[in-house]
BAFIVO-943651 format. One record per residue (C-alpha): residue in three letters; x, y, z. Coordinates in Angstrom, 3 decimals. Last residue first. Layout:
REM BAFIVO-943651
{'ALA'; {X; Y; Z}} ...
***
This chain:
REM BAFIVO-943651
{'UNK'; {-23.593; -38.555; 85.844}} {'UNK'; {-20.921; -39.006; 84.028}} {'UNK'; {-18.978; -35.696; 83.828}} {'UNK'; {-17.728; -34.963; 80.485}} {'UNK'; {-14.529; -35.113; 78.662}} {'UNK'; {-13.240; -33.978; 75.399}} {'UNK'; {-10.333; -34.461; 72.904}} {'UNK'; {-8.441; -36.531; 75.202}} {'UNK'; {-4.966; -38.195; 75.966}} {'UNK'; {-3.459; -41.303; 76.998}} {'UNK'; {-0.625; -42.435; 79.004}} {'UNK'; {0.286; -46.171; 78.844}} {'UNK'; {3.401; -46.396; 80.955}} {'UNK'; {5.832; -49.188; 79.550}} {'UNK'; {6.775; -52.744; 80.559}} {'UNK'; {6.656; -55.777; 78.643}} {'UNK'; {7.984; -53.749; 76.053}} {'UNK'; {6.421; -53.148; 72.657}} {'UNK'; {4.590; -49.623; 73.989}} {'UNK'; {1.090; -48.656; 72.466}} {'UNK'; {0.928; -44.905; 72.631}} {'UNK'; {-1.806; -42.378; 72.777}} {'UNK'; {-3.983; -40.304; 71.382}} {'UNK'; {-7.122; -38.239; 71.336}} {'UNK'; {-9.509; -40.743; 73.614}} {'UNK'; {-13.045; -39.634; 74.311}} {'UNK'; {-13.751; -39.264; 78.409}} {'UNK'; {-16.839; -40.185; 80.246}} {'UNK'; {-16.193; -38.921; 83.658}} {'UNK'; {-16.696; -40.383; 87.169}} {'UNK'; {-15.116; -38.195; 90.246}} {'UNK'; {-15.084; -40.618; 92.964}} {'UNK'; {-11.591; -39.152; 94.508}} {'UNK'; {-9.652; -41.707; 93.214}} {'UNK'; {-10.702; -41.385; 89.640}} {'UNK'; {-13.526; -43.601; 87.577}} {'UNK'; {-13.050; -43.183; 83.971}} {'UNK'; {-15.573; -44.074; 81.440}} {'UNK'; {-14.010; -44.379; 77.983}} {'UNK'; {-15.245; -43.281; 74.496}} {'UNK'; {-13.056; -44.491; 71.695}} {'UNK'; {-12.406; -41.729; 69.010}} {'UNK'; {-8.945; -42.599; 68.689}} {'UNK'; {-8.789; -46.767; 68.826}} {'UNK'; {-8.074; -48.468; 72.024}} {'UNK'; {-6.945; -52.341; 71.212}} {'UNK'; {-3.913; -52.215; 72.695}} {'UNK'; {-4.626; -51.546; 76.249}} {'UNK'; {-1.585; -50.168; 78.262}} {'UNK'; {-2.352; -50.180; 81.912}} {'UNK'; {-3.422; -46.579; 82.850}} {'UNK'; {-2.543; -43.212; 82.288}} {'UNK'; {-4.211; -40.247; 82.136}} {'UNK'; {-4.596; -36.667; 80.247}} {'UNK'; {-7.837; -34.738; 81.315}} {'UNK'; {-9.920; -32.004; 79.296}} {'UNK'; {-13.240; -30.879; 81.324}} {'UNK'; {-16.370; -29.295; 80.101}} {'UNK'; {-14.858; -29.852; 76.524}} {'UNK'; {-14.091; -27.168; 74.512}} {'UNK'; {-15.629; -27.067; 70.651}} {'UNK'; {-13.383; -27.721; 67.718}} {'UNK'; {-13.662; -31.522; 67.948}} {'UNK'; {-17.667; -32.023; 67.706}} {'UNK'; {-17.699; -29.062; 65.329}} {'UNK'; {-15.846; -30.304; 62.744}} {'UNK'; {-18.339; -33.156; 62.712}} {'UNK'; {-21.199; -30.585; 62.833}} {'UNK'; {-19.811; -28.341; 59.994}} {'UNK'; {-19.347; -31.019; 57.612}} {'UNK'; {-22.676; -32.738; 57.746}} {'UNK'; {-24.782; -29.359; 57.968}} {'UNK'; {-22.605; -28.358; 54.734}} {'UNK'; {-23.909; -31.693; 52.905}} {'UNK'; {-26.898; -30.664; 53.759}} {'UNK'; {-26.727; -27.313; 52.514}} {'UNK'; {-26.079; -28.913; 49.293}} {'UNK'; {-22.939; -28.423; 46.868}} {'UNK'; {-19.939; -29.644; 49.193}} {'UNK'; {-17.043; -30.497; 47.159}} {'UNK'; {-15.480; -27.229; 46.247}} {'UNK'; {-14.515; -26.879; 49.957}} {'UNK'; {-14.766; -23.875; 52.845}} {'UNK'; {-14.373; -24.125; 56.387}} {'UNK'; {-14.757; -21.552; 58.914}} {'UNK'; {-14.392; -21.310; 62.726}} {'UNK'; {-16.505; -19.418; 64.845}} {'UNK'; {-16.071; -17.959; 68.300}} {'UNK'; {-19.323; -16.458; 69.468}} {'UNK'; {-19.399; -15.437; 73.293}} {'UNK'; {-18.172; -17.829; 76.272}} {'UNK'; {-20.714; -16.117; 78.648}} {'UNK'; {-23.741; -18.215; 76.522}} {'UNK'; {-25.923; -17.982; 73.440}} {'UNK'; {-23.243; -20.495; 71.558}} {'UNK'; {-22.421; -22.373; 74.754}} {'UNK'; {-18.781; -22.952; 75.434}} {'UNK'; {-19.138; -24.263; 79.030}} {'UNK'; {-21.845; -26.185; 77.650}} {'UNK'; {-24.990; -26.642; 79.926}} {'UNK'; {-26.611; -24.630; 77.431}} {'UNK'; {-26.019; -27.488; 74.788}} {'UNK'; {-26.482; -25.434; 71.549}} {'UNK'; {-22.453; -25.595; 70.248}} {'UNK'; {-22.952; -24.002; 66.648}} {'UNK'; {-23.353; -25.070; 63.028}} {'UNK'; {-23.207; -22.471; 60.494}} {'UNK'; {-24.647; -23.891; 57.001}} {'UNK'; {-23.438; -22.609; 53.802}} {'UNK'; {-24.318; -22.982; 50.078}} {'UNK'; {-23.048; -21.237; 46.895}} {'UNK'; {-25.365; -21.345; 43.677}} {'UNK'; {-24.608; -24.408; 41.432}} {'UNK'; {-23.094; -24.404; 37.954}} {'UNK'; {-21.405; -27.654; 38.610}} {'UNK'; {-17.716; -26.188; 37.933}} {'UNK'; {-18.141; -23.174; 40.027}} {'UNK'; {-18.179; -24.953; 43.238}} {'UNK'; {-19.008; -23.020; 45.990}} {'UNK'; {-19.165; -24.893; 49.485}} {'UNK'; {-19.392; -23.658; 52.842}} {'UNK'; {-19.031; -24.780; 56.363}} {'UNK'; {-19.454; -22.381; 59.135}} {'UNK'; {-18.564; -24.064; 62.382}} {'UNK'; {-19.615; -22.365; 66.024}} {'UNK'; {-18.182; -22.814; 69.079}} {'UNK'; {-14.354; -22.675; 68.880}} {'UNK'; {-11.442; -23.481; 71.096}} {'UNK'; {-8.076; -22.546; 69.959}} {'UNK'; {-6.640; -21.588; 73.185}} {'UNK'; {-9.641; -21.981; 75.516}} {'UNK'; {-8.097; -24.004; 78.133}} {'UNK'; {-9.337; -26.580; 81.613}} {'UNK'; {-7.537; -29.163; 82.836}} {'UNK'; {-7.330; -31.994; 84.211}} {'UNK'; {-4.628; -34.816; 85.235}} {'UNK'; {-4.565; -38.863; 85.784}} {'UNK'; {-2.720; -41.784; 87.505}} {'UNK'; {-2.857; -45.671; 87.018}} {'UNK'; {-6.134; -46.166; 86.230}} {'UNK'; {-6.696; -49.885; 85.238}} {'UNK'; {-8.663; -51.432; 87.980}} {'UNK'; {-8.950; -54.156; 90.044}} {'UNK'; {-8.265; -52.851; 93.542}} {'UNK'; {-8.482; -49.271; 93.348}} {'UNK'; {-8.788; -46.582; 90.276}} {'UNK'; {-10.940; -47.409; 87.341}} {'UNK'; {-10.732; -46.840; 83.668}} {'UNK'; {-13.653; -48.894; 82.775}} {'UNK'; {-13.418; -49.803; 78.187}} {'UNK'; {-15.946; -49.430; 75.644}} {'UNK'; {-18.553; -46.604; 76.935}} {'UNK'; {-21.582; -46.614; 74.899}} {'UNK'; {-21.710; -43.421; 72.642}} {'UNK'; {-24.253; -41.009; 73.021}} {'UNK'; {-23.013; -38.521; 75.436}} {'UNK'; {-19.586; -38.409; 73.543}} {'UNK'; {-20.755; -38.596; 70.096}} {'UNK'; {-18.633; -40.585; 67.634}} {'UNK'; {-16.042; -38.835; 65.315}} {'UNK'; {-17.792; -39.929; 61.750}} {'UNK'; {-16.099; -43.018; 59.811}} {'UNK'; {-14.461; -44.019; 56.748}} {'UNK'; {-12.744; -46.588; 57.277}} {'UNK'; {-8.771; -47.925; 55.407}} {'UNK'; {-7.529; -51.188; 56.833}} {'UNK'; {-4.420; -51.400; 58.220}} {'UNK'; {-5.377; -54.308; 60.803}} {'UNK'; {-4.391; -51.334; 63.795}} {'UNK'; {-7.592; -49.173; 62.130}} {'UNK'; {-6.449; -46.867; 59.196}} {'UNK'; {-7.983; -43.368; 58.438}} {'UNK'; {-10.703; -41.691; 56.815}} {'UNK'; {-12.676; -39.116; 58.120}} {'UNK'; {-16.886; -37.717; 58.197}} {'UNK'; {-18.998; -34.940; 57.842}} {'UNK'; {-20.079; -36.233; 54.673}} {'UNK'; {-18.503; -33.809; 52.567}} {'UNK'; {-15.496; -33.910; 55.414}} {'UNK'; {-14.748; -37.228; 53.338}} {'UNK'; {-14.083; -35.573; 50.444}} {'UNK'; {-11.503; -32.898; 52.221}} {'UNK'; {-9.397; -35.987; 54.150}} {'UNK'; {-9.327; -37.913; 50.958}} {'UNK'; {-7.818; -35.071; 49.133}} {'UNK'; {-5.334; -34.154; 52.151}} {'UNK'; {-4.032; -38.113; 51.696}} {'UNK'; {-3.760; -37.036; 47.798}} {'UNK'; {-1.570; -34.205; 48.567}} {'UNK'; {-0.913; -31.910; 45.303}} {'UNK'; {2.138; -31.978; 43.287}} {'UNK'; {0.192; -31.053; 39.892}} {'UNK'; {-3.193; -29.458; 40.613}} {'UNK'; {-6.027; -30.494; 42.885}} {'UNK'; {-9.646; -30.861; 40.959}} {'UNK'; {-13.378; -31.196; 42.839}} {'UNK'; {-16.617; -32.169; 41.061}} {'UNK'; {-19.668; -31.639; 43.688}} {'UNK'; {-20.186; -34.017; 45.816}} {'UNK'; {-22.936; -37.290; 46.376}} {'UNK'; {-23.727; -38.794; 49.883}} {'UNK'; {-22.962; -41.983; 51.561}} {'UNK'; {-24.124; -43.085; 54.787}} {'UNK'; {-21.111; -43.799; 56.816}} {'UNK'; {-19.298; -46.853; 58.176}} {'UNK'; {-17.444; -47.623; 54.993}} {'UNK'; {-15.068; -50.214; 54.488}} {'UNK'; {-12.195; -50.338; 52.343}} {'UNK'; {-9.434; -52.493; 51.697}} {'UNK'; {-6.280; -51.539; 49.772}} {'UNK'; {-5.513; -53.788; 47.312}} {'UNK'; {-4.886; -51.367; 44.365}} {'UNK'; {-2.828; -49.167; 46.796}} {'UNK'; {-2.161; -46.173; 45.168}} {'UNK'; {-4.755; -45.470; 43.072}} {'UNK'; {-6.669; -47.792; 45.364}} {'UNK'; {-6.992; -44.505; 48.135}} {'UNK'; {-7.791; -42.298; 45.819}} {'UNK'; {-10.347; -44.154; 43.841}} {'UNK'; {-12.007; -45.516; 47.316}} {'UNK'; {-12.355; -41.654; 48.402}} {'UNK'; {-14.059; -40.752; 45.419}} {'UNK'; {-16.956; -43.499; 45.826}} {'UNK'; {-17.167; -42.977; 49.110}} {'UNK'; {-17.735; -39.754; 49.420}} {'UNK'; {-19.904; -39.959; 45.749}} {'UNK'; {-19.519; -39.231; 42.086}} {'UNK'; {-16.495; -36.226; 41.632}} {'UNK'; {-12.788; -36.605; 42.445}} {'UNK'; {-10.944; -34.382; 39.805}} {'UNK'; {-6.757; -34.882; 39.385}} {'UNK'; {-4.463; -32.389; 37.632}} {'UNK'; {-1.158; -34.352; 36.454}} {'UNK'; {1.533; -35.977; 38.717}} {'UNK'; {-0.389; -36.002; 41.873}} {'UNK'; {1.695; -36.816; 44.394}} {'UNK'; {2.120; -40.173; 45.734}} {'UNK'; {3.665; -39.608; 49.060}} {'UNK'; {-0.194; -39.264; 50.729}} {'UNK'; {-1.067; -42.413; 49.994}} {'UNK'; {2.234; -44.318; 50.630}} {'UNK'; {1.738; -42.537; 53.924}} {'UNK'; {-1.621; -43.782; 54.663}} {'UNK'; {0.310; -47.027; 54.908}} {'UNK'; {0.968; -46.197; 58.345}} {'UNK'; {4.750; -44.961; 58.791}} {'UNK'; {7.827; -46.611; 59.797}} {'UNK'; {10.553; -46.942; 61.905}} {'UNK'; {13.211; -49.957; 62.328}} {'UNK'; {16.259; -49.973; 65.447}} {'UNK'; {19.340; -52.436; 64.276}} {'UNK'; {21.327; -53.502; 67.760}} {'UNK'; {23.566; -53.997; 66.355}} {'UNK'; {27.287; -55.356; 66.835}} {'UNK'; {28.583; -55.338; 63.395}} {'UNK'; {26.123; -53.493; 60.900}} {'UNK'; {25.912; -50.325; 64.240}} {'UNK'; {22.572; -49.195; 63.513}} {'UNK'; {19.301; -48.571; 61.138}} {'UNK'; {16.316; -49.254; 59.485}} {'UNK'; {14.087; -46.914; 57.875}} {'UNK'; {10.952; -46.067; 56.208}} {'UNK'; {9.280; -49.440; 56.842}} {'UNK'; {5.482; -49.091; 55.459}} {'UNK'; {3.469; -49.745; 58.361}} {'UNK'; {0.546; -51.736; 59.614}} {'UNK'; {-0.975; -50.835; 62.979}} {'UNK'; {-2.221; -52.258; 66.469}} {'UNK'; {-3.533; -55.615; 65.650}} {'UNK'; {-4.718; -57.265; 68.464}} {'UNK'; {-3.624; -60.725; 70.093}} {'UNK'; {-5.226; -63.084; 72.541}} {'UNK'; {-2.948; -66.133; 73.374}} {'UNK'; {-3.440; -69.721; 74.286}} {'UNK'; {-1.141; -72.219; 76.343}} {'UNK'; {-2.501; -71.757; 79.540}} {'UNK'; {-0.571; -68.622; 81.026}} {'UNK'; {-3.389; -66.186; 79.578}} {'UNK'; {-0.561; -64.668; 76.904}} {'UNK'; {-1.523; -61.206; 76.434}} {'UNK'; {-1.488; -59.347; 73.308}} {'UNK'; {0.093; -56.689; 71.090}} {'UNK'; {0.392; -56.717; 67.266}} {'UNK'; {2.550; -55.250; 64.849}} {'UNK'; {2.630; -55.730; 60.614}} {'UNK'; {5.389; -53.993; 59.054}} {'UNK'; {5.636; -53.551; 55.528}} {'UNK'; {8.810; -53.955; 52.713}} {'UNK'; {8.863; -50.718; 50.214}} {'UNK'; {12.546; -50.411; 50.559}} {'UNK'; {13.650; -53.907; 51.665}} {'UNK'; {13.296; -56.323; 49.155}} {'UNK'; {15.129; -54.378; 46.575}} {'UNK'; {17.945; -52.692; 48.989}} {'UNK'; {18.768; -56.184; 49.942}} {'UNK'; {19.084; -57.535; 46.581}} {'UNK'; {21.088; -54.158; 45.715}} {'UNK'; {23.561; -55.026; 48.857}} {'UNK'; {23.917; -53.953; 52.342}} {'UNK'; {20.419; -53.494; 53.671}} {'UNK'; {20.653; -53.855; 57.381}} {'UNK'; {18.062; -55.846; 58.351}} {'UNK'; {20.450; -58.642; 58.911}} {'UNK'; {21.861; -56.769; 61.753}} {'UNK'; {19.135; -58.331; 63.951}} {'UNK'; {16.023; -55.979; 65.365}} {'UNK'; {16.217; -54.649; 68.988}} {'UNK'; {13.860; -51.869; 68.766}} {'UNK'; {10.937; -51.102; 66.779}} {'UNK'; {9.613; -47.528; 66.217}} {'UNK'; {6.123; -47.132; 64.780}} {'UNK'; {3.502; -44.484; 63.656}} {'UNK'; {-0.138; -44.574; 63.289}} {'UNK'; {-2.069; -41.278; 62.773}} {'UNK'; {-0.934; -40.146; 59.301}} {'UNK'; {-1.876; -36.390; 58.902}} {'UNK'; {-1.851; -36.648; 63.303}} {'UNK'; {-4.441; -35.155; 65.475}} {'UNK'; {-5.985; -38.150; 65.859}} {'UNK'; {-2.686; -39.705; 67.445}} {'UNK'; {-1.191; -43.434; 67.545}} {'UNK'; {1.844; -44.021; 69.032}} {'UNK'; {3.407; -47.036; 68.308}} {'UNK'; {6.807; -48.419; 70.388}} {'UNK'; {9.642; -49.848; 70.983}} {'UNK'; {10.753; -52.871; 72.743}} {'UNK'; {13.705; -55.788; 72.538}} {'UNK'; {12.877; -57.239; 68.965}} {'UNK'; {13.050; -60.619; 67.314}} {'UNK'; {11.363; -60.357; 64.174}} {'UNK'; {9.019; -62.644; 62.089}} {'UNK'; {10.136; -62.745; 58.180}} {'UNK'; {6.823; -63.097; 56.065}} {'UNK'; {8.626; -63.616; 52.578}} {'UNK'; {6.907; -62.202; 49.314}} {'UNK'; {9.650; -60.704; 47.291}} {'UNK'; {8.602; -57.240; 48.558}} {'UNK'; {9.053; -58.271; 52.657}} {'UNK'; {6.568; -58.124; 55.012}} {'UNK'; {8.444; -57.635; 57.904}} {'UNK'; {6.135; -59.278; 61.184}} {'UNK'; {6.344; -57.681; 64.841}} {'UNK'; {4.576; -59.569; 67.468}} {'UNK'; {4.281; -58.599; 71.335}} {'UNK'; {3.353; -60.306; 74.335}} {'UNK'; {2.126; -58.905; 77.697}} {'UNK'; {2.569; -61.619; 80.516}} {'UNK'; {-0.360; -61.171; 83.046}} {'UNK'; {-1.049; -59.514; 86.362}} {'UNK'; {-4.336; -58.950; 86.506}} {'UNK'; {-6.144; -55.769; 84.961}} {'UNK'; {-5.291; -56.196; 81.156}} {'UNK'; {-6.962; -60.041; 82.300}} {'UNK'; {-10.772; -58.409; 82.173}} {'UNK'; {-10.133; -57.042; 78.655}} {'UNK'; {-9.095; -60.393; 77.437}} {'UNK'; {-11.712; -62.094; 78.974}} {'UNK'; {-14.198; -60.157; 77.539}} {'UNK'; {-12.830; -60.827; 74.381}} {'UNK'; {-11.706; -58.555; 72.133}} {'UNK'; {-13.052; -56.553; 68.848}} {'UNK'; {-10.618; -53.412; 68.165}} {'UNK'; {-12.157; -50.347; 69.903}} 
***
């Protein structure tokens, strides 16, 4: 989760005035704060480019209408934020993504002009490799030359411990975003941007070990506005084989199957659920170690949970995916859920729903 203040988490439960910010980043250097009506940014795991954005309301002027336009436009950013004003003259807000603007569009008379865009991932992933390309060195190492060969400022931070691959090339036209995605499953790990657009590479935390950031509570004082579970096999796996056999560093081929081992596990590797493996195979992983790595972080997200549960509560902008939640329902079931997605509305208004990639009961 974002850094906040206590207080700030404490006053998402009161009744409060939400406020939003939306900044255009122009390419000639002009910070141009916009007047908007709503919108939204949903932000999804699952997702090549998690963070996406749709703002609402914007002035005709953002209409590009002639070449100086076009020039200072195409390529312009988005920087959005969502806070709460505590009534006393100060504010608290958080940073919930940074876009490239894609498009802006509506009626050049009467507006009103609506704006998407894309996390800067995207600008990333849209430039193509033009000749072959080899990563080699380390995770990090690779995945910083990837990322800055298209953003040269881009900043990086690394939450992992870093570990050497084997030399990996992509031909012409391939995805550089995928390429960053494969070198930092070497470490077991993934890269994405946080809502201040910087680029981490992180591991999915563990559920049961993970502190709790956020109370999702039913009743006077709480959050939880209404929730669902579930239960579904479709797709679910229990066992990761990760591989690596790279040719180009002369090394023999290594593999390492990891598997779900907690017997308490609805999908328990020696259990009723049977063996249901999933593979995954990449040039850059040369040790069995490195395979270990891989295969348990795919592992954590492949596997079902003992429950799944979608719920909604009062919108909280500083959730990141990953984030592990306690959630208290009506009925005094408490479960430690990890957040999948959801979607940060620019209204004062707007339902909050999020949804998981695994839940447990809290004991």
């Amino acid at each position: 989760m974002y850094p906040v203040s206590d207080r700030f988490l404490r006053r998402l439960a009161e009744s409060h005035t939400p406020v939003t910010e939306v900044l255009l980043f122009t390419t000639d250097g002009r910070v141009v704060p916009l007047d908007h009506t709503g919108g939204s940014v949903p932000v999804d795991r699952g997702a090549a480019i998690r963070r996406t954005c749709t703002v609402n309301g914007c002035s005709t002027s953002l209409i590009p209408v002639t070449p100086a336009d076009e020039l200072s436009t195409y390529g312009a950013r988005l920087r959005i934020s969502r806070g709460v004003d505590y009534g006393d003259g100060t504010q608290e807000l958080v940073p919930i993504g940074v876009f490239r603007l894609d498009e802006g569009g509506g009626d050049p008379a009467l507006g009103p002009v609506t704006l998407t865009g894309k996390a800067i991932e995207v600008i990333v992933a849209d430039d193509r490799f033009t000749s072959p390309y080899t990563a080699t060195g380390t995770v990090v190492g690779a995945i910083t030359a990837l990322v800055r060969r298209s953003i040269p400022e881009a900043d990086i931070v690394s939450m992992i411990t870093d570990v050497s691959i084997g030399p990996r090339t992509w031909d012409v036209e391939g995805d550089p975003w995928a390429a960053v995605q494969e070198v930092a499953a070497a470490a077991g790990a993934e890269c994405y941007t946080d809502g201040a657009g910087t680029f981490r590479i992180a591991t999915l935390p563990d559920l049961l070990s993970t502190s709790p950031v956020w109370e999702v509570a039913s009743g006077e004082g709480g959050v939880y506005v209404r929730g669902s579970r579930s239960m579904s096999s479709a797709g679910v796996f229990n066992g990761v084989l990760a591989r690596g056999d790279n040719a180009a560093s002369g090394g023999a081929p290594v593999q390492y199957l990891a598997v779900d081992t907690d017997p308490g596990s609805p999908t328990y590797w020696s259990g009723p659920y049977g063996h249901r493996p999933m593979f995954y195979s990449s040039a850059t992983l040369t040790t069995v170690s490195a395979c270990q790595a891989a295969a348990t972080v795919k592992l954590r997200a492949a596997r079902a949970p003992n429950a799944g549960g979608d719920f909604s509560t009062l919108p909280n902008p500083a959730l990141e995916p990953g984030d592990v939640l306690r959630v208290l329902h009506p009925d005094g079931l408490k479960e430690l859920h990890q957040v999948a997605s959801f979607s940060v509305p620019l209204d004062l208004g707007g339902d909050f729903p999020i949804a998981t990639i695994s839940a447990k009961e809290d004991g």
